[in-house]
N, C-alpha and C positions, 0 to 999 in steps of 0.2 A: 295352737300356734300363735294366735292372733297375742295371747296373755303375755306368752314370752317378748313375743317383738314391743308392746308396749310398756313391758316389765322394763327392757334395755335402753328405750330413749328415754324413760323416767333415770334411768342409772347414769346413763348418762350424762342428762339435766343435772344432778344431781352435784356431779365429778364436776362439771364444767361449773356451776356457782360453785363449787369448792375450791377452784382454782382464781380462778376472776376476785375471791372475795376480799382476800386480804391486801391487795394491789389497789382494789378500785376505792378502800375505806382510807388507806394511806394517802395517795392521788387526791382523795377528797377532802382530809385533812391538810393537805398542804394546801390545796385552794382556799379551803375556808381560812387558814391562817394566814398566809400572802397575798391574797388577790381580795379578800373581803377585810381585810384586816381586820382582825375578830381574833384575838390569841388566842389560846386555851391553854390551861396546865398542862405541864406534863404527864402529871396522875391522869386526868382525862384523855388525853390522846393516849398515852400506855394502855389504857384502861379498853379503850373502843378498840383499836388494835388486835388486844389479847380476847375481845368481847367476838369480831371477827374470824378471828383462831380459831376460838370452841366453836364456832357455828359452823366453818368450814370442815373442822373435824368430823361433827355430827353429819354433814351434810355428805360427806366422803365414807363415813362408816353404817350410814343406812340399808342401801339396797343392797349390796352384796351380800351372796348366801352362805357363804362359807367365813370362820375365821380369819382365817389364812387371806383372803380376799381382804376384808374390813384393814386389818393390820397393815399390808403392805399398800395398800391405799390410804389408811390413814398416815404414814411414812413417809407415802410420795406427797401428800398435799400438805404436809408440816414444812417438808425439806424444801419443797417447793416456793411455800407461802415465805419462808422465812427469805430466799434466795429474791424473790421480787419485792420484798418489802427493802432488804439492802440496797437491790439497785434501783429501785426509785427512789432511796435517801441519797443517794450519791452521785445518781445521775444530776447533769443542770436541769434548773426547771422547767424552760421551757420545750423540752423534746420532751413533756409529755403532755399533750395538747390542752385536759384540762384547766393544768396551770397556768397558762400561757393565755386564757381565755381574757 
């Protein structure tokens, strides 16, 4: 019993930095670009973005045992990741506290 239940908060952990990830690398790229004023190309922010993506992917399609599982977890945290990457580009800056720092 004890394997399963720490099987489920590693699955968890897991899902949860899957979800957070590509928000808080976005978030972090707009601070380092506006607030430290430090530009970077757009290949490189594209680049760490989609670098975030795969990882969150991976990160979403580890623990689960089944197919079927990985798949529509890797689905939710794509559709996901892309949905909060949009509205933190479109939101104003500073309702999101990092930037505003």
């Amino acid at each position: 019993m004890q394997g399963s239940n720490t099987h489920r908060h590693a699955d968890l952990a897991a899902l949860a930095f899957a979800v957070i990830l590509v928000p808080a690398v976005h978030i972090a790229l707009m601070y380092w670009e506006y607030q430290l004023h430090l530009p970077l190309s757009r290949q490189v922010d594209t680049f760490l973005v989609l670098l975030a993506l795969v990882l969150a992917v991976l990160a979403a399609s580890y623990f689960p045992p089944s197919w079927m599982k990985k798949v529509l977890r890797v689905i939710a945290v794509v559709v996901w990741s892309c949905l909060a990457y949009f509205v933190s580009s479109f939101m104003p800056g500073c309702i999101w506290a990092p930037a505003c720092l």
